[in-house]
C-alpha positions as a printed Julia matrix, in Angstrom:
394×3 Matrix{Float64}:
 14.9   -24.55  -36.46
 17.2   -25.72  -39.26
 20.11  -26.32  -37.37
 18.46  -28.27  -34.7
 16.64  -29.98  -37.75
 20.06  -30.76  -39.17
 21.74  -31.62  -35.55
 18.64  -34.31  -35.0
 19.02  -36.35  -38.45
 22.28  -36.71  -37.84
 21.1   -39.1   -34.62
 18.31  -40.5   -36.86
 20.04  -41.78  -39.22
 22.51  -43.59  -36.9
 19.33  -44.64  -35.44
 17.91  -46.24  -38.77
 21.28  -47.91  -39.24
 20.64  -49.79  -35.99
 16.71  -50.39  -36.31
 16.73  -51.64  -39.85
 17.91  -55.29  -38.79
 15.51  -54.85  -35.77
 12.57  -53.08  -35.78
 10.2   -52.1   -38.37
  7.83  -50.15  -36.48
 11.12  -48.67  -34.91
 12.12  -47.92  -38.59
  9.39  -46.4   -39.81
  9.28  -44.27  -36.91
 12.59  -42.75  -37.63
 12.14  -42.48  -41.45
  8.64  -40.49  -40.4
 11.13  -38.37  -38.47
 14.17  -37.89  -40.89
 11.13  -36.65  -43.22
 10.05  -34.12  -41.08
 13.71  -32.75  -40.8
 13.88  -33.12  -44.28
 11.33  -30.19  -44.92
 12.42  -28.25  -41.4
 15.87  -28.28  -42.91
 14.97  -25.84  -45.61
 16.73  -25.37  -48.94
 14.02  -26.61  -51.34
 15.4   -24.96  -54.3
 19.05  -26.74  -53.56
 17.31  -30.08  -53.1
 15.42  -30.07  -56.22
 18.14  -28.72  -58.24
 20.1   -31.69  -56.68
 16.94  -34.23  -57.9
 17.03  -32.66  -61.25
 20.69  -33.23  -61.91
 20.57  -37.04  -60.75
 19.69  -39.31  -63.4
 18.71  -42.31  -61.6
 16.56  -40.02  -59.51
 14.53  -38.81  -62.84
 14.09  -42.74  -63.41
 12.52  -43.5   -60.42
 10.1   -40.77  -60.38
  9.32  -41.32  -63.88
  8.76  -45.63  -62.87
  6.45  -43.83  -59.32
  4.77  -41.31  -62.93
  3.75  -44.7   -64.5
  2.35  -46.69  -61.94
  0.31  -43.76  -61.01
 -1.3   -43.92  -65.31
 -1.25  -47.3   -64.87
 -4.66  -46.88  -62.92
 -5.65  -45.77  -66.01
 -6.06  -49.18  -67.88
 -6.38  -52.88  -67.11
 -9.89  -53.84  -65.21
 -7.49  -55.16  -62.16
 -6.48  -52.69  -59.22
 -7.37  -53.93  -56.29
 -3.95  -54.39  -54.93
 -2.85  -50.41  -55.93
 -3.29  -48.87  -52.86
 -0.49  -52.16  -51.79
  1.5   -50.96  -54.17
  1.5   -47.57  -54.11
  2.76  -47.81  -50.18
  5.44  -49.6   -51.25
  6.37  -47.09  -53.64
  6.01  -44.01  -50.87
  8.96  -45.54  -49.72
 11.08  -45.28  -52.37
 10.71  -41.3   -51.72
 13.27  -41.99  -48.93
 15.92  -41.95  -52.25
 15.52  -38.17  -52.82
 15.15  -37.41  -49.19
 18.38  -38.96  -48.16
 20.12  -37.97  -51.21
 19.47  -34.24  -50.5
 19.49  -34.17  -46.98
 22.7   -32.46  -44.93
 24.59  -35.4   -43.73
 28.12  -35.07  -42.2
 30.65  -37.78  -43.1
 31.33  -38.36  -39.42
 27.48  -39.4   -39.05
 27.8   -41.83  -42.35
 30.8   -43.62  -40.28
 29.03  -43.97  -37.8
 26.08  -44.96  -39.19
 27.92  -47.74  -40.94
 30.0   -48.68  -37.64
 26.27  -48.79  -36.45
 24.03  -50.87  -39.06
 27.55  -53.55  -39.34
 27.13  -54.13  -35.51
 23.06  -54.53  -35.53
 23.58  -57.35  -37.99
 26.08  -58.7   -36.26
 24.49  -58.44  -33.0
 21.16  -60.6   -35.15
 23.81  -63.09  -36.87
 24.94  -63.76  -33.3
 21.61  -64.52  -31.8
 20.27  -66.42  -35.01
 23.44  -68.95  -34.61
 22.6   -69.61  -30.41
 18.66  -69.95  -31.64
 19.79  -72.45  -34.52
 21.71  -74.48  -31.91
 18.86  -74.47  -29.32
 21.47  -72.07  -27.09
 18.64  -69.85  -26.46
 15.22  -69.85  -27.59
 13.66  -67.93  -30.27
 13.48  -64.48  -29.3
  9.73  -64.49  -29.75
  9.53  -66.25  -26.7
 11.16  -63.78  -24.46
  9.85  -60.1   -26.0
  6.16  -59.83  -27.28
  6.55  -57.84  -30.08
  8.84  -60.07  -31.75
  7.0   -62.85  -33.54
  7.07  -66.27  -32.74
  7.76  -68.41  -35.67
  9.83  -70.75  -37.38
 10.53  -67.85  -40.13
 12.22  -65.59  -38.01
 16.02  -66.21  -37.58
 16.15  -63.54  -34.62
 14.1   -60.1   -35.32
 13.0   -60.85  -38.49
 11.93  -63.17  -41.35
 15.16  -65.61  -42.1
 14.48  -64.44  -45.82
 15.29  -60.5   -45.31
 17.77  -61.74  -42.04
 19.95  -63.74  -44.7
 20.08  -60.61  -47.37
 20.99  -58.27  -44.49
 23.8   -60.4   -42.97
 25.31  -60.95  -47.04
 25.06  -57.39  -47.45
 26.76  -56.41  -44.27
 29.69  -59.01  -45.03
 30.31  -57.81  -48.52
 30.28  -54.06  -46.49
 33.37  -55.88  -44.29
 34.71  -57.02  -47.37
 35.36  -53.7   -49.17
 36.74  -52.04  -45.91
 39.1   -54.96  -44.97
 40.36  -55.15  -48.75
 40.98  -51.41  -49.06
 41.96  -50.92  -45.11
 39.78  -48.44  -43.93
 39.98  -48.96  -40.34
 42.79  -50.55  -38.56
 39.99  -53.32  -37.0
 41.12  -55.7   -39.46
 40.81  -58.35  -36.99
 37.61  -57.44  -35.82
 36.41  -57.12  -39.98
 37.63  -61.02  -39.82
 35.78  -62.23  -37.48
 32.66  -60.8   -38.7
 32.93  -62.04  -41.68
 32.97  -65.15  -39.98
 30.33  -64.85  -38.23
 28.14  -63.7   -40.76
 28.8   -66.78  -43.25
 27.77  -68.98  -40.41
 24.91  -67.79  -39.62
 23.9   -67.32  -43.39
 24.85  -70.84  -44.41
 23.2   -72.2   -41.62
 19.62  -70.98  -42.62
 16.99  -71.44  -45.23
 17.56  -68.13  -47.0
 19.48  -68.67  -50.5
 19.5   -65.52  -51.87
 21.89  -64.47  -48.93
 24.41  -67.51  -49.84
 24.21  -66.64  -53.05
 25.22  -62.54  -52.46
 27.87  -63.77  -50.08
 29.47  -65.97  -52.29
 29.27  -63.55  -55.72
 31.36  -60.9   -53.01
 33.28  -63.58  -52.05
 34.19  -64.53  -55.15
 34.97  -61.18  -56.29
 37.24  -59.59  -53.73
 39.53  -62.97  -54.24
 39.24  -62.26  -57.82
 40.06  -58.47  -56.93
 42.78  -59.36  -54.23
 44.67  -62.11  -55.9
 45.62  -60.05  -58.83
 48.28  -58.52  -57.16
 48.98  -61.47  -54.63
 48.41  -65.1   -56.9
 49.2   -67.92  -54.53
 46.75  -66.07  -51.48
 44.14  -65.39  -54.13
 44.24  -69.45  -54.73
 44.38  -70.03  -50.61
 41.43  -67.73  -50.02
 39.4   -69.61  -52.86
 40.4   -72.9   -51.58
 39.27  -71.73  -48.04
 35.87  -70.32  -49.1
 35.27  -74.28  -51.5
 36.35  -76.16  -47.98
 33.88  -73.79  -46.29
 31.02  -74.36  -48.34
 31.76  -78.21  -48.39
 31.94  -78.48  -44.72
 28.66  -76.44  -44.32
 27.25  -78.64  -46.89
 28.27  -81.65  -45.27
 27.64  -81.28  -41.81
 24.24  -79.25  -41.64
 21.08  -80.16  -42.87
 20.08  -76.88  -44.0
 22.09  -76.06  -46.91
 22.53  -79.49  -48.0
 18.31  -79.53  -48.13
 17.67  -75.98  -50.08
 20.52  -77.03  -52.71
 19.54  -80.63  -53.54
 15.59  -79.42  -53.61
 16.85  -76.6   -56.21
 19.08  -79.21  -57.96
 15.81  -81.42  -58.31
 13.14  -78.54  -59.0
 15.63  -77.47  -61.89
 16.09  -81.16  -63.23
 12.53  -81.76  -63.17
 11.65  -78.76  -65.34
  9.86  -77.72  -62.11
  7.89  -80.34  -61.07
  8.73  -80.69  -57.15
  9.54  -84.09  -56.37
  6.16  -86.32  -54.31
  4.07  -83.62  -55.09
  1.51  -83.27  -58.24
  2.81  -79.86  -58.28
  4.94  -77.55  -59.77
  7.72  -74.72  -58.15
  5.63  -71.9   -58.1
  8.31  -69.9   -59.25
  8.25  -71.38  -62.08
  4.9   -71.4   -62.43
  5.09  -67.33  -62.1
  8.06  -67.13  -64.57
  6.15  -69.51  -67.51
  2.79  -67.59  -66.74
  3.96  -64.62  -66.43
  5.6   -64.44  -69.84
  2.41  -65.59  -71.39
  0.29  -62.81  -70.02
  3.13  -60.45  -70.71
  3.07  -60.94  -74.47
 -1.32  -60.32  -74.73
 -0.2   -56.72  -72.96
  3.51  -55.76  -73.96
  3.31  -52.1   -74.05
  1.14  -50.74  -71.21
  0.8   -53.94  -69.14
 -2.24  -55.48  -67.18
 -2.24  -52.17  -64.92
 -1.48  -51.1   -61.2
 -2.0   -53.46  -59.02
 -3.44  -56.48  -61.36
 -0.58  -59.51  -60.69
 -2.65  -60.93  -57.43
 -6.23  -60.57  -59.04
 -5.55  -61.98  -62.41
 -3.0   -64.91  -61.79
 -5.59  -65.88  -58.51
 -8.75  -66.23  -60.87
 -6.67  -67.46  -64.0
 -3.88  -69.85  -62.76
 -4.34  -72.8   -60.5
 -1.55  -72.64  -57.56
 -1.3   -73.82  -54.25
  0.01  -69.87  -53.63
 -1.86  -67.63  -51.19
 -1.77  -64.28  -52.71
 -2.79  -62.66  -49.08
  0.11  -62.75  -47.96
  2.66  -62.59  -51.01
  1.13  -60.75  -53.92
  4.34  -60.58  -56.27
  5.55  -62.88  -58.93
  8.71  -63.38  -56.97
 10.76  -61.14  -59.81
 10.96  -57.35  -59.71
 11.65  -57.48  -63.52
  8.54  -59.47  -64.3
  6.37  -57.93  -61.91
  6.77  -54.03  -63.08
  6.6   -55.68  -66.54
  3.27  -57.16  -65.95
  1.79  -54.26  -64.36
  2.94  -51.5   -66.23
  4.56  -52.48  -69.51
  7.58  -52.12  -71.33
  8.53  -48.47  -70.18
  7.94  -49.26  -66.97
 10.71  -52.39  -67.29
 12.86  -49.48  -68.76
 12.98  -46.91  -66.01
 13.55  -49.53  -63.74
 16.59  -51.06  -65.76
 17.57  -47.08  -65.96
 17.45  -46.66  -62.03
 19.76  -48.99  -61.47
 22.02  -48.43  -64.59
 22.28  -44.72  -63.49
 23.3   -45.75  -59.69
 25.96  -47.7   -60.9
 27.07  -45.15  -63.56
 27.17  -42.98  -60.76
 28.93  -44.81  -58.23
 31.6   -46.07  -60.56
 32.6   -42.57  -61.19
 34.2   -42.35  -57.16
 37.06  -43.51  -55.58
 36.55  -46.64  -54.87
 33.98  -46.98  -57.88
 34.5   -50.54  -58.36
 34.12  -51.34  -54.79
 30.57  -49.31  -54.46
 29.24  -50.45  -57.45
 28.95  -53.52  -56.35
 25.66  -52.63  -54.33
 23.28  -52.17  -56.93
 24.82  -54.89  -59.25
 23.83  -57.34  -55.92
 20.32  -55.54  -55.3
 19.87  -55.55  -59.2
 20.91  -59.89  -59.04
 18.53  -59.83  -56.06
 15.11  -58.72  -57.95
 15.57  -61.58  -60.71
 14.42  -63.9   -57.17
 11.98  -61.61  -55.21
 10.59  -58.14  -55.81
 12.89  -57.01  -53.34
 12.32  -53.26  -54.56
  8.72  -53.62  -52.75
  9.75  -55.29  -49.7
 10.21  -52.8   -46.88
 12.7   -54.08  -44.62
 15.12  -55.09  -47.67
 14.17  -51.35  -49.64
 14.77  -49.15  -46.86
 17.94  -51.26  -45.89
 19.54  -50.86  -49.6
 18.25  -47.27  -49.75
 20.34  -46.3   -46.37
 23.38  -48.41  -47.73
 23.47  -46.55  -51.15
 23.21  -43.19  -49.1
 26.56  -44.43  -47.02
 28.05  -45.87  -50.19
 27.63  -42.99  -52.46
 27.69  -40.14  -49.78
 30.81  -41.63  -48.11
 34.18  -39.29  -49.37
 37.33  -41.02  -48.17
 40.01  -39.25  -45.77
């Protein structure tokens, strides 16, 4: 039983690499499977010792401890039983930190999650030029709607496809496949689909890596340093200036941040920065312990006037502000912790500077979106950090 158990999560996880981008009700599938290998496989004492030795694995349980006593005060919880399946998922850290994966299967699974969001940046770009239609209209189970890009919401499409190219990125820079051509190209691809939707948090990961690897490359080699930076400015520009798009999201966030908010024709204000103001005023009355689990919906619903339906988005937009809110101080801590650990830790390998880059983009991310709480974006960064910390070079 354990070797087949260890034989089949080899397979599922190069499965999840390909789903993530895809499916959800795929995904979930296969993480319900990789957990059931996960206790088939045996070696409990190994595991935990392995859990026990990982700081940024102490921090999250103790942040998953806190929300669990944060039932314990505030007069708000109707949204815990919300949260508290978003944080189930985060137990897919421990499991895929402990469980037996060969390095041939994390190659693969890489090869495998780079070519799924390749395979959606390709079909976002023909649905964006009216190529094909939107996928929706071809396969049920694939929602119809202006927010998908091509399996899912343009939002968590745009993240994926920065993530992947920053992925490219490190492995062209430090040549770890002889497919530098092929690296290229994706790259390419990627940007243009990225820049060519609504989603800014993916332009904005993209460029930061961008950025960085010129930074990181021209060091050594000046005057292509200054070529590559010139190329990704005439890039931007041309996007800019010859789709609507981009030239839309940036001028609106130009005008929201001129206007101390206010969003232009309208009698009302960005409601992120009607979160951010409001936030920080509820904050103070409750530093400590916060409002309690699951309280942000209820309270800012009966207490602040917004055009925002909490139905359907029940977070403050901010990871930081959110945990803060709900569960205080120490609960803003372990988070901070779980993330200053990770990098700590992934510093510490060859390649350190390269891998640490992850976290320090999925840390950026949660000052925009409680990304930590979204599933398709969680599981995704969970299964990266497992390649990127997991991975041992040749």
């Amino acid at each position: 039983m354990n070797n087949l158990a260890i034989k089949l999560q080899q397979y599922l996880f190069i499965f999840l690499g390909f789903f993530i981008p895809i499916s959800i009700a795929i995904t979930n599938f296969i993480i319900a499977l990789l957990v059931l290998c996960w206790i088939f496989e045996g070696n409990l004492k190994v595991k935990v010792n392995i859990i026990k030795s990982s700081k940024w694995l102490i921090a999250l349980f103790a942040l998953i401890v806190l929300y669990v006593l944060g039932m314990f005060w505030g007069d708000n919880h109707i949204d815990s039983s919300w949260q508290f399946q978003r944080l189930a998922l985060l137990m897919m850290f421990p499991i895929l930190a402990t469980i037996t994966i060969h390095q041939k299967t994390i190659k693969q699974g890489t090869i495998v999650f780079l070519l799924s969001t390749l395979l959606s940046a390709i079909l976002a770009i023909l649905i964006n030029n009216d190529v094909i239609k939107p996928l929706g209209s071809y396969i049920s189970f694939i929602e119809n709607s202006w927010k998908i890009s091509a399996f899912i919401k343009y939002n968590y499409h745009n993240v994926l496809l920065a993530l992947s190219s920053t992925l490219c990125m490190y492995l062209l820079i430090e040549k770890k496949t002889k497919n530098n051509a092929l690296l290229i190209i994706g790259i390419l691809i990627y940007a243009i689909s990225i820049f060519t939707e609504r989603g800014r948090a993916g332009q904005v990961i993209f460029n930061f890596s961008a950025i960085f690897y010129i930074i990181y490359y021209g060091r050594k080699h000046i005057f292509r340093g200054f070529c590559l930076l010139f190329l990704l400015f005439c890039f931007q520009a041309l996007i800019y200036n010859t789709t609507n798009v981009y030239k839309q999201r940036l001028d609106n966030l130009s005008t929201v941040i001129k206007n101390n908010g206010d969003i232009p024709k309208s009698n009302t204000k960005d409601i992120r920065y009607v979160f951010f103001i409001e936030s920080f005023k509820r904050i103070v009355n409750h530093p400590v312990l916060g409002h309690g689990t699951g309280s942000f919906a209820t309270i800012f619903n009966s207490e602040v006037v917004s055009w925002h339906d909490f139905s359907d988005h029940k977070t403050p937009h901010n990871q930081y502000i959110y945990v803060w809110f709900e569960i205080g101080i120490f609960g803003l801590v372990f988070l901070l912790l779980l993330f200053f650990f990770q990098i700590i830790e992934l510093f510490k390998k060859r390649d350190g500077i390269h891998r640490c880059i992850l976290p320090l983009i999925f840390g950026f991310l949660m000052f925009v979106d409680s990304y930590l709480f979204i599933f398709i974006l969680t599981i995704a960064y969970i299964y990266l950090y497992t390649i990127y910390s997991r991975y041992e070079p040749e």
